[in-house]
Structures are given as structure tokens and as C-alpha cells.
N, C-alpha and C positions, 0 to 999 in steps of 0.2 A: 504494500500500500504506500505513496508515496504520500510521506508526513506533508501534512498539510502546514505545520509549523516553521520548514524550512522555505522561507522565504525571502531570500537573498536574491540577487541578480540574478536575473532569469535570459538577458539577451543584450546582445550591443546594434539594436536599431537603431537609426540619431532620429532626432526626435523631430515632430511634425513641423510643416515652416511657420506656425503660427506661434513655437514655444522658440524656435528660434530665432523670429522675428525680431520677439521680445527680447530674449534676452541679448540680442545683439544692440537696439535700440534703449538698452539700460545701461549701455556703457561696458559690458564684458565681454563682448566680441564676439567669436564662434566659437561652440563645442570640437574638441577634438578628438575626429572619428575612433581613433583607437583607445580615450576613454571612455566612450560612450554606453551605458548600461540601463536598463529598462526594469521597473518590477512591479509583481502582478497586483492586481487592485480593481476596482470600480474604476476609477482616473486613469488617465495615462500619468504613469512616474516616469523621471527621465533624470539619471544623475550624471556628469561628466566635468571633465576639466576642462575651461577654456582658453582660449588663445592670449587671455590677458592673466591666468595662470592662477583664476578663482575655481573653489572647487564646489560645484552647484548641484543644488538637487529641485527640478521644477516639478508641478503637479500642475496639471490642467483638468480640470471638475467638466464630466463628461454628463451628467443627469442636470436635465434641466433645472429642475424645484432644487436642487442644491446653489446652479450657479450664482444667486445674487444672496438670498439666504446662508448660504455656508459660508461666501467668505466675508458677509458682513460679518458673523458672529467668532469667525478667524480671526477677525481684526479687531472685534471690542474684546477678545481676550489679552490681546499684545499692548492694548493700552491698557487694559487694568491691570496686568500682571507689570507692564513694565513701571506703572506708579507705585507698586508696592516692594517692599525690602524682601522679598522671597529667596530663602537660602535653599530649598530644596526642590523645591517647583523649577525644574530647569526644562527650555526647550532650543531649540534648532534656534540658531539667529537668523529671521527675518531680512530678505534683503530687496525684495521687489516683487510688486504684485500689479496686476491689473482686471479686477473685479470685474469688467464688461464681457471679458475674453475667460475668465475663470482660472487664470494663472498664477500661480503663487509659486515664488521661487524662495529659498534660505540656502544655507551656505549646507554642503554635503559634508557629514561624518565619515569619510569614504574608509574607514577603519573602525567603523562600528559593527555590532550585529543585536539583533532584537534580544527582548527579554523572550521571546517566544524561542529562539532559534537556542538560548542559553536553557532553556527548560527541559526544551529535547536534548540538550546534552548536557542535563545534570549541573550544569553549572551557575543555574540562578539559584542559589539558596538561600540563608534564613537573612545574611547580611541584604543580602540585595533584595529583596522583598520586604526589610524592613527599610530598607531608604525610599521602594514604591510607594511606602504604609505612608512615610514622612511625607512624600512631593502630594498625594491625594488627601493625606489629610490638612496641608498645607491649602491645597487646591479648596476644598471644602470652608475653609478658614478666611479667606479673603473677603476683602470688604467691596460690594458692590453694590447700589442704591436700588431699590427695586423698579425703579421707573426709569433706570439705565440696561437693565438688566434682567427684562418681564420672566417669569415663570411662564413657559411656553411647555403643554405636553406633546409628550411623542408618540406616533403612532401604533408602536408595539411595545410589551404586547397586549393586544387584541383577543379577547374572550367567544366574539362571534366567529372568527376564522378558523375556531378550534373544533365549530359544531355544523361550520355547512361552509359549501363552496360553491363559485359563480359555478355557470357553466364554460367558460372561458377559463379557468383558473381548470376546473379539472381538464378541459385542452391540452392546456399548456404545461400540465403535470407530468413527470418523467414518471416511470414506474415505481422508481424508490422512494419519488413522492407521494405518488397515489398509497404503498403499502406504508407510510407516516401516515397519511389521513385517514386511514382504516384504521391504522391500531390508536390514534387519538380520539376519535369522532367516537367510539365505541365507550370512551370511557368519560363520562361526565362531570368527574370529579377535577379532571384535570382543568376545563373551561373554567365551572365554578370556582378554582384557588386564584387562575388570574384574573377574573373578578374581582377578589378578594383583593388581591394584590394591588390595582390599580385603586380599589379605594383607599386602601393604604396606604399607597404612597402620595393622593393628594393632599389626606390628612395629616402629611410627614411637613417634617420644617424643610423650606426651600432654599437652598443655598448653592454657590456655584458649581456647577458639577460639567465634566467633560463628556459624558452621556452617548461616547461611543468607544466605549475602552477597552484593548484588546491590549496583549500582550505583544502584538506586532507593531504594537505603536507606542512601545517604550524600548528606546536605542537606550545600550550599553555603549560606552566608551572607557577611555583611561580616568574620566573625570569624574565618574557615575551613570545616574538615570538620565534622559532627555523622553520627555512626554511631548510627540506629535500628534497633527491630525486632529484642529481645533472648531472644524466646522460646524458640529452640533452641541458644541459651547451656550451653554445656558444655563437658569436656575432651574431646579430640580431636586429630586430625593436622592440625598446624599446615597441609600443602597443601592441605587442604580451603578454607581463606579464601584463598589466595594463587591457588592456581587458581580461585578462584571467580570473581578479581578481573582475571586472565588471559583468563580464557573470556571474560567480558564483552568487553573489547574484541575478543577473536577475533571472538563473533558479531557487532557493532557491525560489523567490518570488512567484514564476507559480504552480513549483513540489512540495513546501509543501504543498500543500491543496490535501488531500488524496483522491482516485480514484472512493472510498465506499461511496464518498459522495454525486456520481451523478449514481443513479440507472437506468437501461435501460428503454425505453420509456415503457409508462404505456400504454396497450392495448386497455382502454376506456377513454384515451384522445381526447378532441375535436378535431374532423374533422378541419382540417385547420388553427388549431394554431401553433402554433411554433414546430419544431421539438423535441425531447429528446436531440439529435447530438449540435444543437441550441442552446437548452437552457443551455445545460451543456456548451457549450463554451463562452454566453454572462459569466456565471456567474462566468467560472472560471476565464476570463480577469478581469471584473468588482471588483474579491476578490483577483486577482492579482496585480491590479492600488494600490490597499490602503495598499500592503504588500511592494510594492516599494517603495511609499511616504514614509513607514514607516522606509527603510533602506535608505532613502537620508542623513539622517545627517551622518551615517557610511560611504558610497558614496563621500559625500563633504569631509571629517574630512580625507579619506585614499588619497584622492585626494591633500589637500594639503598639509598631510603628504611627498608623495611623492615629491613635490614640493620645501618643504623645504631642502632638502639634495641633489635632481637632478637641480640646475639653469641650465647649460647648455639650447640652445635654439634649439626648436624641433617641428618645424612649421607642424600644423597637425597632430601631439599625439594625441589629444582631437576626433578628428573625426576618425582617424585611430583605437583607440582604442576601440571608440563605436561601428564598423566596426567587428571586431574581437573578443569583446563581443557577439556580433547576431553571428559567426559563433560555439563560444564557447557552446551556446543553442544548435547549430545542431548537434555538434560534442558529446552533450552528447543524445541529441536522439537519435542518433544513438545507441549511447553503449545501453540504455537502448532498443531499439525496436528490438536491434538486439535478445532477450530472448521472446519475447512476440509475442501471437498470434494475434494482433490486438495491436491499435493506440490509445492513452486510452486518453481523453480528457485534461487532463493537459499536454500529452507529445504534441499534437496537438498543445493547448494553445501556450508550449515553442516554438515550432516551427514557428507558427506566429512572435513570439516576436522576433524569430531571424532574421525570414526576417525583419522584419522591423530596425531593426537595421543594417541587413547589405546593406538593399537598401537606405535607409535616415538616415547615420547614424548622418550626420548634423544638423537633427534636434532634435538629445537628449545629447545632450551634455549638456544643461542645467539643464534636466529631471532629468539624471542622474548624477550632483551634480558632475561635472569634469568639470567648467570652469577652475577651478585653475590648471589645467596641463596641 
């Protein structure tokens, strides 16, 4: 199964002539072909060195409802981040943008790699998740006027999508989707808790939150964390980013145990014993329990990271958060089943583990190593 977490440079196309329009007409000349590098995304990404020997990474915002929206709220982040004294909240420096054409460019880490890409290799642990705990709790902590800075909701998720579908929508459904929308639509319990959930998070305190947060969009360097990717920038329920950062390694714990490892049922297997379906799913839970234990100390360490820089009091984070972790599982099987012809027993796996978080999510708050927030 090719980790969906390696996410590095994926190709050296040079980039379309409207990103290099711009940044030629910004004073930094041309990209040079042979550092030119692409990675995958919604946008077109596009990073290289140029001919005046700056090392640039552009983004051009490819969805329309993003263009004018996303990078206004890109840019009332960089002004209130850059009026405040933030020691841990660090991101890319800003170098050139042009909001019409949806281009935003900052200076390239070209020696960096994600928090996501250090997860799959073991080496984001308890320190460095407790400096994410510090920059989100930091993030959460900022001062931002509420008529600068509206509480704006977001679209998912959504309670209704869970119990019925356009006719258009099941069209456009790949098979691995359609076998998601069975095994969800069948169970009632799961529409009901984000219900629940979304009432609870209106009734949560609203504060700034980055409300689209992945572990691909926190760069490692020699210096620390750098938190990109500031478009859906807004006030909001602080367990939107803490569960966001929760699900990640939830699914990290399920999705890295690779697909090849549970081959289809063997044809002269005993009559009446366990299924292939079965066994591959006691076993991918059973190799998923011991990959979560194993990220608890990173879990507790980010947890009271955050803690230490957010006091503010925020009755029910803890159980909100585990809540929206379990949706944060859904929300990525989805991306992934939307390509597949079938439901491959780890994405199953995550699936479970989302419901179970978002139907009891009271009871893993322990589990998952977040009393402390």
C-alpha cells in the first residue's frame, strides 16, 4: 500500500506560466529547471530555486469558493500572528501573494520534511509533539477581536450525508465508497453523535483555530515546528485542531500496517472457521491497540504541551476532541475510498475506530493520553 503519509516531492514539472509570471514580476526572476519540484494536494504546489538564488515555494488555490475566501483568511492570520510576540506558533515566511490569481508564495524549507513523513518513521515523538501541543495551544491563545475575526462554521461534518445520498453523489461514488455508505447509513448511531457533536461544538468557546490540520502541514526543520496552510483560518472550537491532531495518529496507528499483509481468503480453509474478512480485521485492530499504546507518550506529552501555553478554561475539550478525532478517521476514508475499488481492511479497521470515538468518545480520553487538556 503506498503510505499515504509520504508526501514529499512527487515530480520536477516547472510550474504553470501564471505562477511564473508572478513570481518573475515580484522581482525573483525564473525558477531553475533543474530545481524545480511539484507536491501532491488540492493546489498546485510548486517549490524551486530561482535565478536571483531565493528558494521559493508557490501555491496557486485551484477550487473556486477557496480563491478569494482562503487567502483572505491566509492573510488576516499573518497580520495577527505577526502583531503578537508568539514564541512557538512559527510558520513559513511570507513573501508574495496575489489574491485575484490565488497565488501565495513564502520562502521554501527545501530541507525540511512533515510531521506526517517523521510519524511514518518513528521519529516524531513525545518532544516534538509536545512543541505541536505548545504552537496550537499558543495558536488557540491569541488575541483576536471578534468583529475582526467572525466565528464562521464549517461544513463538515455533516449529520445528513451520513443517512442519505443525492442521486448524483451515488454516481459519482467509486465502489469503496458506495461499501462506506453501506456500512455507515446502516448504523444510526453514528449520524446521531455528529449531531451531537456539532451542537457541541457551537456551544464551545470560540477562539482562533486553524480548522484544517493535518500533520502534513506541520514542517520539521533544524529550528522546530513550522505550521502551514492558513486558509480556513478562523474562530472556532478549539477541538477541532486538537482532535484533528489526535485522529492523525489514531489513523497513523490502523493505516500503517500495509494492505499486502492480509491476503484474500484461502480456498481450502476450514469449513466454519473464521472468515479471511474476520481475521484480517481481529488482527489489524489487535496490531493497531499496540501501535497506539505505542504513540501514548507522544498523545500525553502534545496534550500537555498544549496545556501549558492554553490555561484558559474549556469545559469538555477533552471529550469534544476525542469526538472529532473519530470523525477525523472518517473524513480520511473517505479521501482514500473515494480512488478504490473496494474497502481494504485497514480502511474498515479506521473506520470502526472512528465510530467508536465519535459514539463514546468519553471513554478514551484516558486511552488517548488527553486528561491534561
Amino acid at each position: 500500500m503506498l503510505d499515504p503519509y509520504l508526501v514529499g516531492p512527487q515530480s520536477r514539472v516547472m510550474p504553470d506560466a501564471e505562477i511564473a509570471e508572478f513570481i518573475r514580476g515580484a522581482g525573483y526572476g525564473e525558477f531553475l529547471p533543474d530545481t524545480v519540484v511539484t507536491f501532491p494536494g488540492r493546489n498546485q504546489n510548486v517549490a524551486g530555486t530561482t535565478t536571483t538564488g531565493v528558494d521559493l515555494f508557490a501555491k496557486r488555490i485551484r477550487l473556486a469558493d477557496q480563491l478569494g475566501g482562503g487567502l483572505r483568511r491566509a492573510g488576516l492570520f499573518e497580520r495577527l500572528a505577526a502583531g503578537q510576540p508568539l514564541r512557538h506558533l512559527r510558520r513559513p515566511a511570507p513573501l508574495a501573494g496575489d489574491p485575484r490569481r490565488g497565488i501565495h508564495v513564502t520562502r521554501w524549507l527545501k530541507n525540511c520534511h512533515t510531521a506526517a513523513e517523521g510519524l511514518a518513521r518513528e521519529t516524531f515523538g513525545p518532544e516534538s509533539a509536545r512543541e505541536l501541543g505548545r504552537a496550537i495551544g499558543e495558536l488557540h491563545s491569541l488575541e483576536a477581536p471578534p468583529e475582526l475575526l467572525p466565528r464562521e462554521p464549517l461544513p463538515l461534518p455533516n449529520h445528513r450525508m451520513l443517512s442519505t445520498l443525492s442521486v448524483n453523489q451515488y454516481v459519482e461514488s467509486s465502489a469503496g465508497l458506495i461499501a462506506l455508505w453501506r456500512i455507515v447509513q446502516r448504523d444510526a448511531a453514528i449520524a446521531e453523535s455528529v449531531r451531537r457533536l456539532r451542537e457541541t461544538e457551537d456551544a464551545a468557546p470560540a477562539v482562533p483555530i486553524h480548522a484544517d490540520l493535518r500533520l502534513d502541514q506541520v514542517l520539521v526543520d533544524g529550528g522546530g515546528l513550522l505550521v502551514c496552510d492558513w486558509e480556513e483560518f478562523r474562530r472556532g472550537d478549539a477541538a477541532r485542531d486538537v482532535g484533528a491532531v489526535v485522529g492523525e495518529f489514531l489513523f497513523r496507528s490502523v493505516v500503517g500496517i500495509a494492505d499486502d499483509e492480509f491476503p484474500p481468503a484461502d480456498p481450502g480453509a476450514e469449513a466454519g472457521g473464521p472468515s479471511a474478512p474476520g481475521r484480517a480485521h481481529a488482527e489489524v485492530m489487535s496490531r493497531g491497540v499496540g501501535r497506539l499504546e505505542a504513540a501514548r507518550p507522544a498523545l500525553t506529552a502534545f496534550a500537555e504541551g498544549y496545556r501549558s501555553l492554553r490555561t484558559a478554561s474549556d469545559q469538555g475539550l477533552a471529550v469534544r476532541a476525542v469526538a472529532f478525532a473519530g470523525w477525523h478517521l472518517f473524513d480520511r476514508v473517505l479521501a482514500a475510498a473515494a480512488f478504490r475499488s473496494d474497502l481494504s481492511p485497514v480502511h474498515r479497521a479506521a473506520a470502526g475506530v472512528g465510530r467508536t470515538a465519535l459514539v463514546t468518545p468519553e471513554a478514551f480520553v484516558a486511552v488517548l493520553g488527553l486528561e491534561s487538556v
